[in-house]
C-alpha positions in Angstrom: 106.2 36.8 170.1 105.4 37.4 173.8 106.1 35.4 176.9 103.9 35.1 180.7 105.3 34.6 184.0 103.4 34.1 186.9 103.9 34.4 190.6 101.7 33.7 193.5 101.5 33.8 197.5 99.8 30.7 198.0 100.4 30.1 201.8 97.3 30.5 203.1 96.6 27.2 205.2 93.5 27.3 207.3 94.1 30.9 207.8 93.3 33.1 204.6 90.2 32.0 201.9 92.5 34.1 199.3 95.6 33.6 197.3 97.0 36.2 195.3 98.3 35.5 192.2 100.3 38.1 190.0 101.4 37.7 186.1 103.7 39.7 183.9 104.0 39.3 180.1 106.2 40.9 177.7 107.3 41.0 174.2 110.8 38.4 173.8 111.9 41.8 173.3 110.9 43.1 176.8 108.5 45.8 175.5 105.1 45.2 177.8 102.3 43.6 176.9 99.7 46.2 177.6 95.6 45.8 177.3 96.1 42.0 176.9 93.2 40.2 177.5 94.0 37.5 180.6 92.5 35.0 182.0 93.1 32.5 184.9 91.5 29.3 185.6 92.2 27.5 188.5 91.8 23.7 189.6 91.5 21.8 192.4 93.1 18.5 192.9 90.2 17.8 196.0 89.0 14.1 195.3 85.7 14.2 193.5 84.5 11.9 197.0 84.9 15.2 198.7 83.0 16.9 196.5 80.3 14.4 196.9 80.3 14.8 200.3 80.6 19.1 200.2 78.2 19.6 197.1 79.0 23.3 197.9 82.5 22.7 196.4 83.8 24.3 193.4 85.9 22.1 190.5 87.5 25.4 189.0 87.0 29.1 189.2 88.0 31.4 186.7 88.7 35.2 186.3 89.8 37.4 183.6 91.1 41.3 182.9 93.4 43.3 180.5 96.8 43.8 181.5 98.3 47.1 182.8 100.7 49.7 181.3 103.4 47.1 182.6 101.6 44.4 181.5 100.7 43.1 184.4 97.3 41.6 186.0 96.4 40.7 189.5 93.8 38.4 190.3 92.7 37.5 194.1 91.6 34.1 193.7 88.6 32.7 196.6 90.7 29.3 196.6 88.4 28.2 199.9 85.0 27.7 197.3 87.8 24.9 195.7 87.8 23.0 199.2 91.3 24.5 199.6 92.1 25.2 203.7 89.0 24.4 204.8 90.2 22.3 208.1 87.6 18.8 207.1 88.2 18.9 204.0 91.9 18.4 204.8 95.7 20.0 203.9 98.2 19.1 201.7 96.3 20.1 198.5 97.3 21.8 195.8 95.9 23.8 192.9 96.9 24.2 188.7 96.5 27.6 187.6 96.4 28.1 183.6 96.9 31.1 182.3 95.4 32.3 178.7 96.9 35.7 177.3 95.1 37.5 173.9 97.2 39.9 172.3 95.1 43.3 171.4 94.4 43.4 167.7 95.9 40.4 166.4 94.0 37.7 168.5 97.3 35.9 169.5 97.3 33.5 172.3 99.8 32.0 174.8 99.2 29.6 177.5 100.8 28.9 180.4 100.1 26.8 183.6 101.6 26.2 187.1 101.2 23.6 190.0 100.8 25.1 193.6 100.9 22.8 196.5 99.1 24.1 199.7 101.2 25.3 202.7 99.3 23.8 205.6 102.4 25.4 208.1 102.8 29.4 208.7 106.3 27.9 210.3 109.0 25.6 208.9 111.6 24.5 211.6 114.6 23.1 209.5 118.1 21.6 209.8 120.7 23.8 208.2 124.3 22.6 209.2 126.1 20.3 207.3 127.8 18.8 210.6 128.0 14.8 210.6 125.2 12.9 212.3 128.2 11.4 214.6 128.8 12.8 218.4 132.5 12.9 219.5 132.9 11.8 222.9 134.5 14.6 225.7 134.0 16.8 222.9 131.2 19.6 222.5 129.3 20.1 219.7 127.4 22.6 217.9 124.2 22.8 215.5 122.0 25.1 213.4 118.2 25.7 212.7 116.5 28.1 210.7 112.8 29.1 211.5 110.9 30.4 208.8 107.6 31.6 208.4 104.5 30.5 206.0 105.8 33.0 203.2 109.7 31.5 203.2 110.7 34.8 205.0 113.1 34.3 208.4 111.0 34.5 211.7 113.3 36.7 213.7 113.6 37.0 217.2 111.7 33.9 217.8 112.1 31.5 220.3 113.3 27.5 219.6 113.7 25.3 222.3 115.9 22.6 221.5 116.0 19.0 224.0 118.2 16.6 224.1 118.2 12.9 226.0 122.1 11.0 226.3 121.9 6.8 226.1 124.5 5.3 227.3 125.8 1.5 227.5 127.0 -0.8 230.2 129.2 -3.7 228.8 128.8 -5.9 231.5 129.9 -9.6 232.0 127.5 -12.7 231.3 125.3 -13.3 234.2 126.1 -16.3 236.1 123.0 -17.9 235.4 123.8 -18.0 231.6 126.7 -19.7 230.0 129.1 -17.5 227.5 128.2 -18.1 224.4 130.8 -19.9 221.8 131.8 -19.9 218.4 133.1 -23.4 216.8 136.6 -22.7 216.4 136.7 -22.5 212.6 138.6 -20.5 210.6 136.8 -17.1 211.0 137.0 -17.6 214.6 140.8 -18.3 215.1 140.9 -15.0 212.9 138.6 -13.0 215.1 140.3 -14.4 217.7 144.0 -13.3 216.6 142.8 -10.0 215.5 141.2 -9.6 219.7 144.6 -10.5 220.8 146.6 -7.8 218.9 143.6 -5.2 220.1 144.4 -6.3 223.5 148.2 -6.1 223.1 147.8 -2.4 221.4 145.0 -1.0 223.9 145.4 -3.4 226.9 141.5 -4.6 227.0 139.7 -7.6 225.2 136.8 -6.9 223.5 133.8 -8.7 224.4 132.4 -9.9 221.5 130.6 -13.5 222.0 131.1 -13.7 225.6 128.7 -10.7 226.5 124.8 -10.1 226.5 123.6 -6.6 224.2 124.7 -3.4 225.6 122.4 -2.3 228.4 121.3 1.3 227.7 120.6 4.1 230.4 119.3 7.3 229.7 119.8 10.8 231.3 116.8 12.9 232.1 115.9 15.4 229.1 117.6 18.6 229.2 116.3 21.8 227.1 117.6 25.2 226.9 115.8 27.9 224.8 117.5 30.4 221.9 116.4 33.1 220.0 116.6 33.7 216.2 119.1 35.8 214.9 118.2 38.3 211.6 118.4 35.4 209.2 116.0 33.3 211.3 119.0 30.8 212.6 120.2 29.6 215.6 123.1 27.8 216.9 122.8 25.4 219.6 125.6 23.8 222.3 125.5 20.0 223.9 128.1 20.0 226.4 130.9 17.4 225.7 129.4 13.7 226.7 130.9 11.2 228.7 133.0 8.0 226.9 130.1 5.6 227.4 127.8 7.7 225.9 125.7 5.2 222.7 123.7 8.5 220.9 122.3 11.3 222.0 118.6 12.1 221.2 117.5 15.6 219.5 113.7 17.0 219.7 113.7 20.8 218.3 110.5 22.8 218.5 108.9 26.3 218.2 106.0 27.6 218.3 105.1 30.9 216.3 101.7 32.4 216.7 99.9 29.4 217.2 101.7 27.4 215.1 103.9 24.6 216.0 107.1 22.6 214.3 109.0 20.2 215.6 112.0 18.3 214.1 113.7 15.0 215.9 117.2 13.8 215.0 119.4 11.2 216.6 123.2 11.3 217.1 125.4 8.4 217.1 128.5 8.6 219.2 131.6 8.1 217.5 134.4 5.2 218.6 138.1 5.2 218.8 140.0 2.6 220.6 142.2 5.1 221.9 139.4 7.4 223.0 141.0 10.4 220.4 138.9 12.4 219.0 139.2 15.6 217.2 136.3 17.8 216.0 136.2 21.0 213.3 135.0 24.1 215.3 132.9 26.3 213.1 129.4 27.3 214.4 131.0 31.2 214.8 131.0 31.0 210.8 128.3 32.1 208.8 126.3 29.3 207.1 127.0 30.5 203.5 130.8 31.9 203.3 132.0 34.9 201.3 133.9 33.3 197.8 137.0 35.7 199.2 138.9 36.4 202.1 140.7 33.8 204.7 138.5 31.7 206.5 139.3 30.0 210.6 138.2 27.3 212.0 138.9 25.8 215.9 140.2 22.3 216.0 138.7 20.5 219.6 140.7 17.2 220.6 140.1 15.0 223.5 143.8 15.1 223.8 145.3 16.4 227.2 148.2 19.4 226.6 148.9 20.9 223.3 147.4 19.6 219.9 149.5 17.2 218.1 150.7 18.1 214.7 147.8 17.4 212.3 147.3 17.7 208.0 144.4 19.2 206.6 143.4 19.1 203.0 140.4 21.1 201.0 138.3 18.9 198.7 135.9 20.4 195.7 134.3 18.9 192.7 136.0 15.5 192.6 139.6 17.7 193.2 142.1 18.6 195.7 142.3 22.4 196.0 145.2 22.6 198.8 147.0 20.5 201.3 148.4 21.5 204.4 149.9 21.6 207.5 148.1 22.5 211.2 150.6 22.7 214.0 147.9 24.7 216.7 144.0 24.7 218.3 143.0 26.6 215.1 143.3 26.6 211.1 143.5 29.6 209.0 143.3 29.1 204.9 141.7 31.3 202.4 138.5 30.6 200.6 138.9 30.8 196.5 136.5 31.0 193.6 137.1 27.2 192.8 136.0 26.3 196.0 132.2 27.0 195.4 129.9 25.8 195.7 130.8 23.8 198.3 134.0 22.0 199.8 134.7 19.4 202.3 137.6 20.2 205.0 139.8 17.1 206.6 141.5 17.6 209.0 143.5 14.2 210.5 146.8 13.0 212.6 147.6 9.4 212.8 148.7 7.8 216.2 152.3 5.5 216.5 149.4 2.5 216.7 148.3 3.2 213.2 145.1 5.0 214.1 143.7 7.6 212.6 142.5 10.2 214.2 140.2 12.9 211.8 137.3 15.1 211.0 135.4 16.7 208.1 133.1 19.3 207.4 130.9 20.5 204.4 130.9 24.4 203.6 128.8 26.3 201.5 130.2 29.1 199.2 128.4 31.5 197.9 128.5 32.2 194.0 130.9 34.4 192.3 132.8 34.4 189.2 136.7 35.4 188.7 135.9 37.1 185.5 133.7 40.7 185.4 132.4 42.5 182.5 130.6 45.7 182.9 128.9 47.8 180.0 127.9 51.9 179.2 125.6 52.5 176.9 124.5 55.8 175.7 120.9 56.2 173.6 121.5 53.9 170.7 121.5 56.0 167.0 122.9 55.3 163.9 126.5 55.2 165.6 127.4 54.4 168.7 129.7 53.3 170.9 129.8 50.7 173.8 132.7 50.8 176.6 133.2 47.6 178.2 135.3 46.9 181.3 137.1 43.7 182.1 138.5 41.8 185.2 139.2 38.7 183.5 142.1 36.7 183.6 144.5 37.4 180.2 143.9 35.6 177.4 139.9 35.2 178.6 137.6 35.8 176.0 134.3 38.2 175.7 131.8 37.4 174.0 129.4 40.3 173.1 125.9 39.7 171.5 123.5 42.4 170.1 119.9 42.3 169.1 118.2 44.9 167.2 114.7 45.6 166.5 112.2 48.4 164.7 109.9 50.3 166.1 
């Protein structure tokens, strides 16, 4: 028995008539495959109307050769005779590539086919925090991008400009021309109505509810600053903390990479407290995929004048609390364990004499490791031999060893 695998580069857009495609097949054994006979067939999935239209259009091409030493065999398929990149024809296409290996001297045949979709980008300009979508008032706040290029590689040193428009509201009275609106004093009402006094009592203002017109919204001109990727084709950008009033803040991110152009647009909605308390999990000098060891901090930001009031924080992961804390300062120190991956959530919170509470959350990505490591030596395998095996699992872990043998 043998098996195929097959890898390609298809991201050639408009740019490149080619895609290279490279497959590798082996014995189950891992022995190579070597002077198989190979060949590759490749379909469009351009509309037969297209094809009308371009009679010079291809259905399929096909190719064939024997595989290498390392059974291997690359073909350079002209993808652009299949209507593929060809800018009137259109992007977003794709192409299935079968695959048909004959073993030498038996005759044996495997099959194999894959799906490509067409890359009609050479950049991808993506979101890559896991911050909420909510703005905290007087607080700053922090985001990251990562620019990559047409072959999923990080486009360093690039430039991303990154704009951003603030809305803010006026809650202004009723105009005098217009009588306030009222509800018929049912039951709801007298409860709404109860519930605006104790706000009033608690805060010392009324909410306007049914006596008001909708929120008028003002905007501030757009403001853009520019940043450069880093070696992992990111970037972390700053909006400087926002006035109370502010409604949502509007995000347009762009760059523009030899020619080629991606832009993302997000909104941000601005969180509310009554008290105007805010507090907001500081982490964009963090990497976006933390180490599964070692003690992790974190800044805690609140809109709170003087020192930071005693908070709690506790460390969420697959449905279970990993620890619970306390934070009695402007930052938070806790190590990062195994059972953490491959993500967990942070809270952080305090609650107010009122009742309120104040708190925050973040999402952060672990990378993968495993408590337990098993290492092997092997010498050239005779008639006797011996296998030394080194352990860092826990006690009373068990390892499970599996052997296969075969003849030559």
């Amino acid at each position: 028995m043998f098996s195929t695998s097959t890898t390609q580069s298809f991201h050639y857009a408009s740019r490149s008539p080619c895609s290279p495609c490279a497959l590798f097949t082996s014995y189950t054994f891992g022995k190579p495959l070597v002077g198989a006979n190979i060949t590759i067939n490749a379909t469009s999935s351009v509309s037969s109307f297209q094809r009308e239209r371009n009679p010079e259009l291809l259905k399929n091409i096909s190719d064939y050769q024997l595989s290498d030493e390392k059974g291997c065999a690359v073909f350079d398929l002209l993808v652009s005779k299949l209507g593929i990149g060809i800018p009137r024809i259109g992007s977003g296409n794709s192409i299935t590539v079968k695959v048909l290996v004959e073993e030498k001297g038996t005759g044996l045949t495997q099959a194999a086919s894959k799906g490509i979709n067409q890359k009609f980008r050479f950049i991808s300009l993506q979101r890559k925090d896991k911050i909420q979508s909510y703005l905290k008032p007087n607080l700053p706040y922090y985001g990251r991008f990562e620019l990559k290029r047409g072959d999923d590689t990080p486009a360093v040193n690039e430039t991303v400009e990154v704009c951003y428009t603030a809305n803010y509201k006026d809650r202004a009275a009723s105009s005098s021309d217009k009588s306030p609106k009222q509800l018929p004093k049912d039951i709801l009402y007298k409860a709404a109505s109860k519930f605006s006094e104790k706000i009033d009592a608690e805060f010392g203002y009324t909410p306007l509810i049914w006596e008001t017109e909708s929120p008028k919204r003002r905007s501030t001109k757009k403001q853009c600053r520019e940043y450069l990727t880093n070696e992992d084709g990111h970037i972390v950008y700053f909006i400087p903390a926002q006035a109370e009033d502010i409604d949502s803040l509007d995000l347009e991110t762009s760059s523009e990479v030899d020619g080629d152009t991606d832009r993302e647009f997000d909104s941000l909605r601005a969180f509310f407290s009554p008290s105007r308390s805010y507090i907001s999990i500081d982490s964009h000098l963090l990497p976006p995929l933390l180490p599964c060891s070692g003690d992790v901090t974190v800044q805690l930001l609140t809109s709170q004048e003087g020192p930071a009031p005693p908070m709690v924080y506790k460390i969420l992961s697959r449905g279970r609390i990993i620890k619970v804390g306390q934070v009695s300062g402007a930052s938070l120190t806790f190590p990062v364990l195994t059972k953490m991956g491959p993500e967990f959530k942070l809270l952080v919170y305090y609650i107010r004499e009122n009742g309120e509470v104040v708190s925050d959350s973040r999402i952060f990505s672990v990378d993968k490791c495993f408590p337990n490591h098993v290492r092997g030596d092997t010498g050239r395998v005779c008639e006797d031999f011996a296998v030394n095996l080194k352990s860092t699992k826990q006690q009373h872990d068990r390892v499970v060893i599996s052997m296969t043998g075969k003849d030559d």
